[in-house]
Backbone bond lengths (Angstrom), bond angles and torsions (degrees), N, CA, C in turn:
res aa  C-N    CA-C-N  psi(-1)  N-CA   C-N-CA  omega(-1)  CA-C   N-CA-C  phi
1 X - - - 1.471 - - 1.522 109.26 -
2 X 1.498 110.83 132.71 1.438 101.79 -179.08 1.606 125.39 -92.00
3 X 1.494 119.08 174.74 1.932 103.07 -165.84 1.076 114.20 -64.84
4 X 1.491 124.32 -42.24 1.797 105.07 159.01 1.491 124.01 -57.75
5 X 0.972 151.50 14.95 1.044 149.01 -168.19 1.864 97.97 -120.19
6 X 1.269 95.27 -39.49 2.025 103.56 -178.32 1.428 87.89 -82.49
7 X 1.220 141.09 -49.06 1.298 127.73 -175.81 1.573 123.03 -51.07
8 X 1.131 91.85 -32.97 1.690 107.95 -165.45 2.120 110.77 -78.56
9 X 1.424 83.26 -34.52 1.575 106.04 -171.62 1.849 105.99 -75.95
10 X 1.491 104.86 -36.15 1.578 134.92 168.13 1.596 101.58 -57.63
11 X 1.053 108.42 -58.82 1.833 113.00 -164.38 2.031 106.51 -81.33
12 X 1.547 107.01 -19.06 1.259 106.06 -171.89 1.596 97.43 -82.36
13 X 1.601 108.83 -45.33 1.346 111.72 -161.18 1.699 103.93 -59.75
14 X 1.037 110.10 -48.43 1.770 118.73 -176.37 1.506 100.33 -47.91
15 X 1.440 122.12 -70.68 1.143 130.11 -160.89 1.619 93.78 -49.87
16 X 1.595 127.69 -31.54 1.778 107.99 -168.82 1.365 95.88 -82.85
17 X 1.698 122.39 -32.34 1.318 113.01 -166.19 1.996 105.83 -65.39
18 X 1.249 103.50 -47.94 1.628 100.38 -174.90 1.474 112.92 -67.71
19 X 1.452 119.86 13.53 1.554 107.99 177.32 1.758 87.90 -99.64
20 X 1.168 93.60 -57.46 1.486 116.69 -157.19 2.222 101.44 -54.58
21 X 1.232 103.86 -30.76 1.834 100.64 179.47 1.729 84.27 -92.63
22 X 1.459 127.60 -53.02 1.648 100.82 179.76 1.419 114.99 -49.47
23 X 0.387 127.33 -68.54 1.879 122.42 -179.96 1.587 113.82 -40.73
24 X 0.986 103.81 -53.01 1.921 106.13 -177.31 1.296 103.69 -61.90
25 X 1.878 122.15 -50.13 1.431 100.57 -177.91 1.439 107.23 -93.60
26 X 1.605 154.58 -2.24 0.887 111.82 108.43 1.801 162.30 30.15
27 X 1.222 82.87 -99.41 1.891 95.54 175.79 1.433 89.11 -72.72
28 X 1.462 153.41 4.67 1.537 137.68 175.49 1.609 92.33 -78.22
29 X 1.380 96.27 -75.86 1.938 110.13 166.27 1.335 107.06 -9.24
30 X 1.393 114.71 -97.24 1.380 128.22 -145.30 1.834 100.87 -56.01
31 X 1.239 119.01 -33.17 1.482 128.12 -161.31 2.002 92.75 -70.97
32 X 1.619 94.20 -47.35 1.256 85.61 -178.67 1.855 132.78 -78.06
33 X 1.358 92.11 -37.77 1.798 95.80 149.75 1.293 115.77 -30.52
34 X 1.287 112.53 -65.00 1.603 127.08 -174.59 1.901 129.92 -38.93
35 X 2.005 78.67 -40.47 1.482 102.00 176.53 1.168 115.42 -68.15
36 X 1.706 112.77 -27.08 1.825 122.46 -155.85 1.024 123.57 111.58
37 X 1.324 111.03 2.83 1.479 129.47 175.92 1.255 129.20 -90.02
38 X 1.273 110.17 73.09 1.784 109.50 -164.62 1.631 131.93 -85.16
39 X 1.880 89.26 12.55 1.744 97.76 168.81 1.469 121.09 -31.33
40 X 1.453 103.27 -71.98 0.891 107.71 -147.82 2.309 106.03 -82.50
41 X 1.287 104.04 -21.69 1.017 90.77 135.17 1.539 175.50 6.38
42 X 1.892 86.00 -88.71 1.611 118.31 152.05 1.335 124.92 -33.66
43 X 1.994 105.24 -58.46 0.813 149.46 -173.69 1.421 123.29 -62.63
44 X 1.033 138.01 -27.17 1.102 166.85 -55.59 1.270 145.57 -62.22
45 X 1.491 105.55 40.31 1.350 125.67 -172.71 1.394 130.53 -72.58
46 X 1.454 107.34 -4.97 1.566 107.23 175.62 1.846 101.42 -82.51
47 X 1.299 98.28 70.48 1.684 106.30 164.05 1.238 105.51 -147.11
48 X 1.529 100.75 169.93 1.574 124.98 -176.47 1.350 87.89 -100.38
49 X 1.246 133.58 8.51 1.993 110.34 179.93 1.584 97.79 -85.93
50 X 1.273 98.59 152.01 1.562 96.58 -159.38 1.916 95.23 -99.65
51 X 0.951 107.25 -14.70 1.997 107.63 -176.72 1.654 98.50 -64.19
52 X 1.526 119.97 -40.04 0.952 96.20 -175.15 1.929 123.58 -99.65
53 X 0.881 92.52 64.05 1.823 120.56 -160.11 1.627 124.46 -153.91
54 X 1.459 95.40 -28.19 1.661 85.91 177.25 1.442 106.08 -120.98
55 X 1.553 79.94 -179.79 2.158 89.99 -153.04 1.874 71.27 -103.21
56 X 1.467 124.53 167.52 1.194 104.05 168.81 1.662 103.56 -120.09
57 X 1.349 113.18 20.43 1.449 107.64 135.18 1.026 133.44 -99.77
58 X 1.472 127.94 -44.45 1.595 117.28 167.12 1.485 133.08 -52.24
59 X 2.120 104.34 -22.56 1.410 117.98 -171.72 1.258 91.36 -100.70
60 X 1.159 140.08 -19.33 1.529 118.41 -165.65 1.795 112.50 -131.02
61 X 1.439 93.71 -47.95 1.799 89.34 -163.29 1.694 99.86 -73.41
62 X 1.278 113.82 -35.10 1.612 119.41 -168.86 1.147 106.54 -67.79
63 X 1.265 123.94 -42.87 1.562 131.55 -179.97 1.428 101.55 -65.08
64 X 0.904 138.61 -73.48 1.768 173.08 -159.60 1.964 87.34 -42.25
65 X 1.583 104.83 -75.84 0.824 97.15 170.20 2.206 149.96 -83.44
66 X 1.418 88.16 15.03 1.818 106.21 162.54 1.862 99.79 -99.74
67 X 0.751 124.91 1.69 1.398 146.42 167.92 1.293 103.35 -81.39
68 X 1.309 126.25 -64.60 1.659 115.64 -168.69 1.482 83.92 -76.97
69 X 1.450 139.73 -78.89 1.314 147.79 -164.98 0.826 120.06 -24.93
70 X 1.382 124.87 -58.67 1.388 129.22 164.63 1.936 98.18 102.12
71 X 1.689 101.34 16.31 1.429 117.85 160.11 1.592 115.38 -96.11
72 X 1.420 101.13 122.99 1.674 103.16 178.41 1.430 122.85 -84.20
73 X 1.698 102.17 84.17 1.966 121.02 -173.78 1.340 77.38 -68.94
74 X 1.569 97.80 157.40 1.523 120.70 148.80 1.491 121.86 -74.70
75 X 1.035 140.99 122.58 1.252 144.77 137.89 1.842 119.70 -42.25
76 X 1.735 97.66 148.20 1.523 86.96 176.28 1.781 95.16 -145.30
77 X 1.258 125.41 -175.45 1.694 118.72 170.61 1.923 83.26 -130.91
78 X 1.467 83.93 -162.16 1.293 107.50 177.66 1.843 134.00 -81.02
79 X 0.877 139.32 26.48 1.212 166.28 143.12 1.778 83.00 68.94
80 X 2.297 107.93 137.59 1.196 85.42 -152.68 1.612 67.66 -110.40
81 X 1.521 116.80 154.13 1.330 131.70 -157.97 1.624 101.60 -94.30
82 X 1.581 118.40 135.46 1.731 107.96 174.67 1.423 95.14 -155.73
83 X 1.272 127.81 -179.06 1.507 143.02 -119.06 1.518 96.62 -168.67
84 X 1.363 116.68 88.06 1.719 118.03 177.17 1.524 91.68 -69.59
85 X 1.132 136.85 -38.77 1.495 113.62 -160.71 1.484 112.37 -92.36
86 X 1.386 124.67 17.58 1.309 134.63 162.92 1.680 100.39 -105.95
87 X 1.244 125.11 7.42 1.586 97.43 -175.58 1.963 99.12 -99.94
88 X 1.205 114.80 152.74 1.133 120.19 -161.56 1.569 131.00 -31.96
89 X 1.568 127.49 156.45 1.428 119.09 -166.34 1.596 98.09 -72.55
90 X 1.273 147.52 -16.07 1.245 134.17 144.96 1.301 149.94 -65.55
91 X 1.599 104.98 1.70 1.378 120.30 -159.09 1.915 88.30 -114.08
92 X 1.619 92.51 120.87 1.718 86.60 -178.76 2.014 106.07 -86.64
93 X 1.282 122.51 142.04 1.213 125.72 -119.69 1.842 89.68 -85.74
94 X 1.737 109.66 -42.95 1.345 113.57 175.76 1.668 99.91 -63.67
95 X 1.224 147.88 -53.18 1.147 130.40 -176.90 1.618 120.00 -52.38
96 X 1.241 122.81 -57.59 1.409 147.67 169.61 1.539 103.15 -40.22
97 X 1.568 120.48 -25.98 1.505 121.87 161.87 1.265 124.42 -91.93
98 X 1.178 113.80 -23.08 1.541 120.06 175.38 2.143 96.31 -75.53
99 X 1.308 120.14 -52.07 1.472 96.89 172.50 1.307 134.15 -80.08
100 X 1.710 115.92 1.84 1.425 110.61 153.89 1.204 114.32 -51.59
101 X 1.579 110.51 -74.26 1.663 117.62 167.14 1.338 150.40 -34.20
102 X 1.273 101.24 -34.09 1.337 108.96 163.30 1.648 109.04 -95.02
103 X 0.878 105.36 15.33 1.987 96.67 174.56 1.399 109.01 -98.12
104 X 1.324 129.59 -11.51 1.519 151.18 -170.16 1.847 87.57 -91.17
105 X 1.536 120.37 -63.14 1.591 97.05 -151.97 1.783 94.45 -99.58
106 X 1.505 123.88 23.90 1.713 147.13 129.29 1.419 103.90 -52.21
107 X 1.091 131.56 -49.07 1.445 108.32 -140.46 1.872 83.54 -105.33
108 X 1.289 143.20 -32.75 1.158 120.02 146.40 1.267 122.22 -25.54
109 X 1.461 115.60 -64.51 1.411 85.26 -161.01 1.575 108.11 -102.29
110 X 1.036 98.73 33.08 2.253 103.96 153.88 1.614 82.25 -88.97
111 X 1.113 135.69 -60.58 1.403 128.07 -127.25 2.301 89.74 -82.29
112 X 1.141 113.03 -6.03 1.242 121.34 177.08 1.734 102.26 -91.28
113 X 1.961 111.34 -45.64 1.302 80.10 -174.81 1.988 101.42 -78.46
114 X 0.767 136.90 36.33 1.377 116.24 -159.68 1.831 77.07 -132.04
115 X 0.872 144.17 -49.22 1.906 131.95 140.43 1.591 117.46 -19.70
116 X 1.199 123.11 -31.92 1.544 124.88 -162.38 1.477 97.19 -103.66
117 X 1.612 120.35 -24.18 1.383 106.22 -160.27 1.838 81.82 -105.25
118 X 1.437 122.59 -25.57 1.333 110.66 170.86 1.752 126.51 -40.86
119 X 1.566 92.31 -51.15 1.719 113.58 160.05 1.354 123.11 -26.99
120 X 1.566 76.95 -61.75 1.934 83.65 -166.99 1.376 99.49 -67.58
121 X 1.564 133.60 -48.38 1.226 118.84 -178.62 1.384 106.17 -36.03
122 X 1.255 136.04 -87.01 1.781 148.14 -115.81 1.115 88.52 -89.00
123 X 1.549 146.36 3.79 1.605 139.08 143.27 1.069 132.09 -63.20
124 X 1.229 110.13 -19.54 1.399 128.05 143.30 1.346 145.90 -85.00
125 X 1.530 91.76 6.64 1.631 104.65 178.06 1.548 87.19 -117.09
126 X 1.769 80.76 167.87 1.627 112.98 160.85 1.658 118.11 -81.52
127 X 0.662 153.98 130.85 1.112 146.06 144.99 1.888 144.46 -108.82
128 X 0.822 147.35 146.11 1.533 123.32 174.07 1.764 112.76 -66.81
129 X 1.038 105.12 139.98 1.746 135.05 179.20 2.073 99.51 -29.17
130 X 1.386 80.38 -49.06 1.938 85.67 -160.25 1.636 106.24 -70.90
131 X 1.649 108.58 -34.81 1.406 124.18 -175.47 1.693 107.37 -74.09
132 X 1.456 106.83 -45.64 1.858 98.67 165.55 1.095 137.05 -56.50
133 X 1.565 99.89 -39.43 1.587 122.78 162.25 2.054 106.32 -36.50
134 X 1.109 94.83 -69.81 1.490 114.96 -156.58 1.885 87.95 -65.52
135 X 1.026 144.81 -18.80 1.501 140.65 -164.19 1.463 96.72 -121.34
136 X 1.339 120.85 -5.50 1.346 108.24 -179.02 1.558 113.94 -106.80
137 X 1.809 102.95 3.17 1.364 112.65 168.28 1.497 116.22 -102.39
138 X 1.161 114.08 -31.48 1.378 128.70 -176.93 1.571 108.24 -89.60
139 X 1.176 131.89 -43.67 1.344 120.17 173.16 1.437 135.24 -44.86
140 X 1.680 98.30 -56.00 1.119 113.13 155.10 1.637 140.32 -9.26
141 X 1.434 81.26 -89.44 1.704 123.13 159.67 1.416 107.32 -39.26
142 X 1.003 118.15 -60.49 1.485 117.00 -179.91 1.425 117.75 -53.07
143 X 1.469 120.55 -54.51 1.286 140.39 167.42 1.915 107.53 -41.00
144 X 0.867 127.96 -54.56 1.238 156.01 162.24 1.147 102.82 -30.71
145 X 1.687 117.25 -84.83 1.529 140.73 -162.78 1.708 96.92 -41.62
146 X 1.410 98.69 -46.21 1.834 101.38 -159.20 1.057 107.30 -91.33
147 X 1.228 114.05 -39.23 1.824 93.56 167.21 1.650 122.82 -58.69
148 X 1.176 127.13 -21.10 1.322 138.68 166.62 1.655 114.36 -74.98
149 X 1.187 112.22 -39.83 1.850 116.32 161.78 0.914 106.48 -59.51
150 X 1.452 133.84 -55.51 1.643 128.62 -166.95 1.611 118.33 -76.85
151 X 1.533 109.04 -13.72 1.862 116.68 173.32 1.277 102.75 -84.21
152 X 1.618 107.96 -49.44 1.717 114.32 -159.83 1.290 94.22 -76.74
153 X 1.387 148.97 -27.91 1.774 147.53 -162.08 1.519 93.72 -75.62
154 X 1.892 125.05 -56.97 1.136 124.10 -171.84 1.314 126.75 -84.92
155 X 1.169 96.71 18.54 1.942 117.21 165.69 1.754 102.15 -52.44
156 X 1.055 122.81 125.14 1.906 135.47 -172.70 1.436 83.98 -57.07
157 X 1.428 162.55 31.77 0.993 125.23 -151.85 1.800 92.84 -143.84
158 X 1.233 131.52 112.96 0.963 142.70 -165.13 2.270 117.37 -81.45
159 X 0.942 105.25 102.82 1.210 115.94 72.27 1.843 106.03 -133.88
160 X 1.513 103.88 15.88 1.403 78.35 -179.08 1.476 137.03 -83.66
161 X 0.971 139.36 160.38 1.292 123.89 -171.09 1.509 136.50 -31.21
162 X 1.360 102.05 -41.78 1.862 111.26 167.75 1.429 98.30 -57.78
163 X 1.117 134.79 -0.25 1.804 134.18 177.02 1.815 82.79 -58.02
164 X 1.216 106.71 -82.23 1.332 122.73 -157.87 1.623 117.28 -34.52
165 X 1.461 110.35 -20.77 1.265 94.84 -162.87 1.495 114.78 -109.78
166 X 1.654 103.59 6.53 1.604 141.81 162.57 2.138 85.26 -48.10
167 X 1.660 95.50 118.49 1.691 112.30 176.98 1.595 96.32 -50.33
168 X 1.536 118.33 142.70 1.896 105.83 155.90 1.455 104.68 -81.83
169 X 1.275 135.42 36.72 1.331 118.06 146.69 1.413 117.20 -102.90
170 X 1.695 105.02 5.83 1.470 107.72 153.00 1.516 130.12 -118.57
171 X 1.539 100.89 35.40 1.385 116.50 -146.49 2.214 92.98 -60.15
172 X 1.268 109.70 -22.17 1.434 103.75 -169.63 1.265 98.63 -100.09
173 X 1.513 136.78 9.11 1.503 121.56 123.10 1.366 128.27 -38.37
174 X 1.286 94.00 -67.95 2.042 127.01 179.78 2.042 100.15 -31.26
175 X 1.494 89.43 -45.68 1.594 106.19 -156.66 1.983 94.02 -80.14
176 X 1.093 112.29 -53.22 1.415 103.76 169.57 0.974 115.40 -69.70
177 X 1.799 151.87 -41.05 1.548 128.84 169.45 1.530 124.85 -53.25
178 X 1.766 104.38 -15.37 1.495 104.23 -171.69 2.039 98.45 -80.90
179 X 1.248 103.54 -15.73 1.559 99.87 -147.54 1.742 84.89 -98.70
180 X 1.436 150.93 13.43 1.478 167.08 -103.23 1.332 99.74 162.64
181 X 1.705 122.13 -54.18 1.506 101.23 -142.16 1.239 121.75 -54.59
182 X 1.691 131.39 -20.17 1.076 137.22 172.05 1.867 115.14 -52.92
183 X 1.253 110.77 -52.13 1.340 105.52 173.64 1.237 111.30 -73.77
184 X 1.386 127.68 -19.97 1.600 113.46 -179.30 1.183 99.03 -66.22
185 X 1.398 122.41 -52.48 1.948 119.40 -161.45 1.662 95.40 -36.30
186 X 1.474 98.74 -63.34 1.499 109.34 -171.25 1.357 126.07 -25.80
187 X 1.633 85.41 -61.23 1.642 97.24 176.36 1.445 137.05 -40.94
188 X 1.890 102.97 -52.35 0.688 124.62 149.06 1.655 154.45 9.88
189 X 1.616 77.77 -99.43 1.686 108.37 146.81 1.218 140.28 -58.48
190 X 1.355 121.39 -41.39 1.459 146.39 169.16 2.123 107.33 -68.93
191 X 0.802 91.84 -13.56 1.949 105.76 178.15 1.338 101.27 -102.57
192 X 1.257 135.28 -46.07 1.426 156.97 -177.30 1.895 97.50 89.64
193 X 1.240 112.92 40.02 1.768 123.59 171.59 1.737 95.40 -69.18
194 X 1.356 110.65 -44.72 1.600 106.04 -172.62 1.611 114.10 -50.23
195 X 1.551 94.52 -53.05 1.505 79.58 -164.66 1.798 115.44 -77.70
196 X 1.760 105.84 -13.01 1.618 103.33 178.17 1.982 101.75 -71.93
197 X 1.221 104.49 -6.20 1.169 104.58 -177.43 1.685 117.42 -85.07
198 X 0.880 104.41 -35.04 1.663 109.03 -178.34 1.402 112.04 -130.96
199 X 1.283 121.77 35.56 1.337 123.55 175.04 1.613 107.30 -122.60
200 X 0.857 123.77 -57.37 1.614 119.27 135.36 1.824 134.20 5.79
201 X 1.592 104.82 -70.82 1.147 109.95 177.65 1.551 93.84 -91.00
202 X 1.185 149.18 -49.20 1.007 146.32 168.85 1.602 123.58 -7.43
203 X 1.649 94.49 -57.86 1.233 118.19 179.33 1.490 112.71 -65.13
204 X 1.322 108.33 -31.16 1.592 127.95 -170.59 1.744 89.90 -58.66
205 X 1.378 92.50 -88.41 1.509 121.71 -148.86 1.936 82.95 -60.77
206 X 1.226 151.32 -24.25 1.607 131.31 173.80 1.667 120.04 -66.91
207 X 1.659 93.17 -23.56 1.415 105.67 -163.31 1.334 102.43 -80.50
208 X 1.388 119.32 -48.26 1.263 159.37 152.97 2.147 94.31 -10.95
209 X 1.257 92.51 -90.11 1.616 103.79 175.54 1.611 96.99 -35.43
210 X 1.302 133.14 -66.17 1.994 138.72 -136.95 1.556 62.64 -80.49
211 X 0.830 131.18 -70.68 1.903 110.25 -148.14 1.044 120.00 -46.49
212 X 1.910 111.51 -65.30 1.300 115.60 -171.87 1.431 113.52 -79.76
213 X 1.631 130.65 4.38 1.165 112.96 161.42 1.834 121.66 -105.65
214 X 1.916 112.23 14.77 1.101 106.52 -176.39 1.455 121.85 76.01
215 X 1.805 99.80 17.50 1.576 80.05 -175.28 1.745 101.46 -111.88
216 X 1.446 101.59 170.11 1.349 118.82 -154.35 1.708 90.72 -84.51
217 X 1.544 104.41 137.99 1.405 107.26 174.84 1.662 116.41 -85.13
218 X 1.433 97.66 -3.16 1.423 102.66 176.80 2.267 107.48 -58.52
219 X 1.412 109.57 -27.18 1.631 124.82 -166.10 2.066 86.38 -66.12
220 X 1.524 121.47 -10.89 1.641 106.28 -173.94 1.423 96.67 -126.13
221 X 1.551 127.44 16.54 1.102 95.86 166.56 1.895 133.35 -89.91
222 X 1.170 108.58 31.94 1.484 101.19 -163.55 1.692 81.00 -124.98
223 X 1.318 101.63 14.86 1.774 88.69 -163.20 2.221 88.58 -91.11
């Protein structure tokens, strides 16, 4: 592959990763505002600006570089901070944490179907050659990215978000996967359990989108 071509593949991949972690942490924010939780807020994370959201190693160099490699690192942002015992006197505090968390690996996969129904539009358009080109690499990808954020986020495995939704009558489960989870990823991966693990439903929930929105599987074959 030549250096414009790694450059290009470098600048596409970033641009899906910084939509795709603005939005996820994001929708953590706003869900928790919503609850009564105005940490993060404070803070000032209930925005779509993406500087104040990414880590610029997990958002940029890690990505940046499985990009040249052509190894699929995980990406991560900045984890958006909230306060169960500020969210409202009706909101019970372990529940009210399970939908902060899960509203982050939600908004992937809206932001996947809203990639799939983009698709289906521009099959019905005209477009110029160079501009299809450029949407027929990135769309994709995008579609892709988030369905894989929204499986890999609700992994039981703390700190990622599926942490949260671990019952507290197993809270000293919760407490031993957090104090491991680093070697589990490993493990994981190093077995190849990760990818029989989320490649599977992966496959489900993409196919899932091309069907019920009519779109042509020809938009994944270059992927």
């Amino acid at each position: 592959m030549g250096d414009g071509n790694i450059v290009l593949r470098v600048v596409e991949t970033l641009l899906l990763m910084i939509v795709s972690l603005t939005v996820h942490e994001f929708a953590h924010a706003f869900v928790a505002t919503k609850l009564g939780d105005t940490t993060a807020k404070d803070q000032g994370r209930l925005t779509l600006a993406p500087h104040v959201h990414l880590d610029p190693i997990g958002s940029l160099l890690i990505p940046a570089l499985g990009a040249i490699s052509g190894f699929p690192f995980i990406g991560w942002a900045r984890p958006v901070p909230f306060n169960p015992a500020r969210f409202k006197r009706n909101i019970n505090m372990w529940r009210g944490s399970a939908l902060v968390a899960v509203a982050g690996p939600l908004s992937n996969l809206v932001l996947a179907v809203v990639a799939a129904l983009v698709m289906r539009v521009l099959q019905e358009v005209s477009l110029p050659e160079n501009v299809l080109g450029m949407l027929a690499r990135v769309l994709p990808s995008l579609l892709l990215l988030n369905v894989f954020l929204f499986l890999f986020n609700l992994l039981p495995l703390p700190p990622l978000d599926g942490g949260y939704l671990i019952p507290r009558s197993y809270e000293h489960v919760r407490e031993t996967l957090a104090r491991y989870s680093f070697l589990i990823f490993i493990g994981l991966m190093v077995t190849g359990l990760f990818r029989r693990l989320l490649v599977p439903p992966m496959q489900l929930i993409a196919g899932g989108l091309v069907w019920s929105t009519g779109l042509s599987p020809v938009w994944f074959s270059g992927l």
